[in-house]
N, C-alpha and C positions, 0 to 999 in steps of 0.2 A: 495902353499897351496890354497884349492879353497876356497869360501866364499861365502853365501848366502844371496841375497836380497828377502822376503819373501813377499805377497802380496797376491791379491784377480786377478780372472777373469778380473772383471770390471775396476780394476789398470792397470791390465796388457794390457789391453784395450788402454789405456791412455800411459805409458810407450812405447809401439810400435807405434802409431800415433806421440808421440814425439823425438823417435828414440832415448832417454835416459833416466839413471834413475835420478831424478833433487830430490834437498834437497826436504825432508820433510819439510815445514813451517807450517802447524796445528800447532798450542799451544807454537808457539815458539816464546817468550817474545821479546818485543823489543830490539836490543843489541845485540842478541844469534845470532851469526852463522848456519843455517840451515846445517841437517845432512843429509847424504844419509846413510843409512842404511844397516849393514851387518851382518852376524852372522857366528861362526865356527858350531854352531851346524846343525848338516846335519838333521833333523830329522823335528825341525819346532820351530820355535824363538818364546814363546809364546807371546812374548810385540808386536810380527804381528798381534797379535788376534784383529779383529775390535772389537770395542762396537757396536750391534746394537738395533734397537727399536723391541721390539715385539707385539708379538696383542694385550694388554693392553696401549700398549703406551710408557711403559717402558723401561729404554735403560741400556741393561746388555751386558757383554763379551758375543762374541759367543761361542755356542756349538761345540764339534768338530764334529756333526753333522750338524748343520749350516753354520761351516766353506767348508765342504764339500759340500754343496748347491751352497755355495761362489764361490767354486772354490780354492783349496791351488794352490798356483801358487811360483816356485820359480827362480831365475835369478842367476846361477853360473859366477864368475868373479875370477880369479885370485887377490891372496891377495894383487898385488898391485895397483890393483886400487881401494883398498882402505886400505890407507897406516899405519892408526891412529887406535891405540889402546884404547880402553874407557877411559885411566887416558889421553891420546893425546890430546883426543877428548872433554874430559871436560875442559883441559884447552884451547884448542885453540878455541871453540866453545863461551866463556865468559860464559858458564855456571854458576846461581850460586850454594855455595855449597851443600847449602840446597833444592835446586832443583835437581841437579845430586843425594844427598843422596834419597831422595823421590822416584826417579826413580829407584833406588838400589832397594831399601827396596821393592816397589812394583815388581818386577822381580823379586827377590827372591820367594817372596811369590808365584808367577806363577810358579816356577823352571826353570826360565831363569837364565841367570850367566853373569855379565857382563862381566865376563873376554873375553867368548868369542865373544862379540862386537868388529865390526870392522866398520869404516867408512871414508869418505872422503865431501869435502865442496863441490868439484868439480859434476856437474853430470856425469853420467857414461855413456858412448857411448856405440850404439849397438856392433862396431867394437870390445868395449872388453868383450862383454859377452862370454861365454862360451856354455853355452847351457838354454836352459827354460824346465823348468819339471811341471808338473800338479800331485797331490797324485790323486792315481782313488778310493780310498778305502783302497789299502793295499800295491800300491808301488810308486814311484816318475817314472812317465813315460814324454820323451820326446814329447816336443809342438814344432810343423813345424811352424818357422814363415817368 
C-alpha cells in the first residue's frame, strides 16, 4: 500500500537539501516523540494545510487557492516505512490523551480521518520514496528530482 507525506514547495525545498523526511517537532510538547507524517488518502491530508498570515495580519488555514500558490507537493513511500497506525502512534509517541483527542476532533472537523494516518519516528530516506507529485490545478503530476 502506498502512503502519503503531504507538504508545500518551500518543505519540499528543505526535504531534498536534507535527503529525508525528519519528524515533525512544531508544537510538539516536551516528552512527545516527534512524528513523521503520512496519510492513505490519495487526494490531500487536510491537517497538511498550513495556517498562514494574511494581508491584515491575521493567521487563518489556507485557501485551496492559496494552497495552490503554495505549491501541493506530495512524497509516495511504501506503507512500510511508515509502519504505525494512529492508535500505534499515539501510544508510542507518549501522546497525551486529551491532546491526541483534540487533534481527532480537529480533523474531523476538516474531513480528515485518522484512521487513515500513518507514521513512523524514524526519518524517511530519499532511497525509499517512491515518487514526488506536484497538484497543477486538477491532477497530481510528477516532480523530476
Amino acid at each position: 500500500m502506498i502512503v502519503w507525506h503531504y507538504t508545500t514547495l518551500s518543505r519540499l525545498e528543505r526535504i531534498l537539501a536534507a535527503g529525508e523526511i525528519r519528524p515533525a517537532i512544531a508544537g510538539v510538547p516536551e516528552g512527545e516523540r516527534p512524528i513523521v507524517w503520512f496519510s492513505r488518502n490519495s487526494v490531500w491530508e487536510e491537517t497538511a494545510t498550513p495556517a498562514i498570515r494574511d494581508h491584515t495580519g491575521q493567521m487563518h488555514k489556507a485557501t485551496k487557492k492559496e494552497m495552490h500558490a503554495l505549491g501541493m507537493v506530495r512524497i509516495a513511500v511504501d506503507s512500510t516505512s511508515a509502519p504505525f497506525d494512529w492508535h500505534q502512534l499515539k501510544r508510542r509517541s507518549g501522546m497525551k490523551t486529551r491532546d491526541a483527542r483534540r487533534l481527532e476532533i480537529a480533523a474531523r472537523r476538516e474531513y480528515s480521518f485518522p484512521e487513515d494516518w500513518r507514521g513512523t519516528f524514524e526519518p524517511v530516506l530519499r532511497s525509499e520514496w517512491l515518487s514526488i507529485e506536484r497538484f497543477d490545478g486538477d491532477q497530481w503530476v510528477p516532480l523530476l528530482y
